[in-house]
Each structure stands twice: as C-alpha cells, then as structure tokens.
C-alpha positions as CSV (number, residue, x, y, z in Angstrom):
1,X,0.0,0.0,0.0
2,X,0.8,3.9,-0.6
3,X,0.7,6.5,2.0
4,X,0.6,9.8,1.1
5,X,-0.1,13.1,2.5
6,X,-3.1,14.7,0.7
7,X,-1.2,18.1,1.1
8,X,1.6,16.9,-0.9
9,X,2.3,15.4,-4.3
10,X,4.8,12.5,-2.9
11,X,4.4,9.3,-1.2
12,X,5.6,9.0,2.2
13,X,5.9,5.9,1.8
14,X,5.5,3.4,-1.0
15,X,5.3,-0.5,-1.0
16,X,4.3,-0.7,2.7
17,X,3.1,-4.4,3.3
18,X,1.8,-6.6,6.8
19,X,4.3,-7.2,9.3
20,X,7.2,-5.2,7.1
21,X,7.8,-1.6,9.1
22,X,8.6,0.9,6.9
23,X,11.2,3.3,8.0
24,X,11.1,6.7,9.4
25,X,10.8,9.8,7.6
26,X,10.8,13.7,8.6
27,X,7.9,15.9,7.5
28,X,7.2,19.6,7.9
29,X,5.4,20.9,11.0
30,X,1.6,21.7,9.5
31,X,-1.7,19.4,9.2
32,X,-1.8,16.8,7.1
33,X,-4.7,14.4,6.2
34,X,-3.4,10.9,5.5
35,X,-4.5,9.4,2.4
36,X,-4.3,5.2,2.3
37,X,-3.8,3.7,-1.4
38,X,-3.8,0.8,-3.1
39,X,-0.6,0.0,-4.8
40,X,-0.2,-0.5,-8.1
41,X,-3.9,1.6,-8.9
42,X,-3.5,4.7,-6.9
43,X,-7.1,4.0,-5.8
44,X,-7.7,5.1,-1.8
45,X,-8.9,2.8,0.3
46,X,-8.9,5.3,3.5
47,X,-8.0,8.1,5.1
48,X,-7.3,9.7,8.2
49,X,-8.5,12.4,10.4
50,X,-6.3,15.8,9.6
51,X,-3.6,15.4,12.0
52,X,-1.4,18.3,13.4
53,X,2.2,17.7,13.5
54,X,4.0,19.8,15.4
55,X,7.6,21.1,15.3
56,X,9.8,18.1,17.0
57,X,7.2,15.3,17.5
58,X,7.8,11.9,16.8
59,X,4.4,10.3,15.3
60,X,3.4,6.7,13.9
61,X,1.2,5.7,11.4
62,X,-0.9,2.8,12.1
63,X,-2.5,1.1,9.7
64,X,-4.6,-2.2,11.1
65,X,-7.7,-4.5,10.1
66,X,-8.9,-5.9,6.7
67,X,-10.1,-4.3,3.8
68,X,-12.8,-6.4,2.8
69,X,-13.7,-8.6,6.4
70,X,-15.8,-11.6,5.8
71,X,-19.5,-11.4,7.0
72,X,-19.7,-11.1,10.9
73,X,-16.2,-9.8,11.3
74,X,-16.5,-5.6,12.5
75,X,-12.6,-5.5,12.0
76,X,-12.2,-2.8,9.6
77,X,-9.7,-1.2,7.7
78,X,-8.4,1.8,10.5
79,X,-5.4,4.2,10.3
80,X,-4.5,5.8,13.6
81,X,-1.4,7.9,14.3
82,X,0.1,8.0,17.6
C-alpha cells in the first residue's frame, strides 16, 4: 500500500506491506490528512482524520484490520497515528 499526504504530491511511503515496518521519515510541522492507497492503482482505500504535526514530535502511522472482512467480522480497515 501507498501512503501519502493529501497536502503533498509525494508518497511517504510506498510499498508498505503486513508485518514489514517501513522506516522513518521527517515531515514539515503543518496538518496533514493521510490518504491510504492501493498499490499498483492509486485508488484510496482510506484516510485519516487531519492530523497536526507539530515542530519536533515523533508520530506513527498505524495502519490495522482488513479491507474487505468476511461477513460477521466488524474489523475494519483503520489508520490511527500515535
């Protein structure tokens, strides 16, 4: 999957799969809404809540539960950053 700020034209991060960490990266202090895509198609699957960064913080992106859960299962697709 592709994460991308919707404030800028890059990806923060590119290729992110399950269980594979990505490394860190620096971004400028502002508000950013995180934007979740598919790889491969560009097509967003979800986004977050706009998230202030502030000058010095240390933040992680979370992103947890299935896509397309089978019937019964609540466990969907969620970013949060901490």
């Amino acid at each position: 999957m592709v994460v991308k700020a919707q404030e800028t034209s890059e990806a923060l991060f590119d290729g992110a799969t399950f269980k594979n960490p990505t490394g860190f990266k620096e971004v400028d202090a502002k508000a950013y809404r995180y934007n979740i895509l598919k790889a491969g198609t560009g097509d967003e699957i979800l986004s977050s809540q706009r998230i202030d960064v502030r000058a010095g913080g240390i933040y992680t992106i979370v992103i947890s539960g299935l896509e397309n859960p089978p019937a019964g299962n609540k466990n969907t697709l969620r970013v949060d950053v901490l």
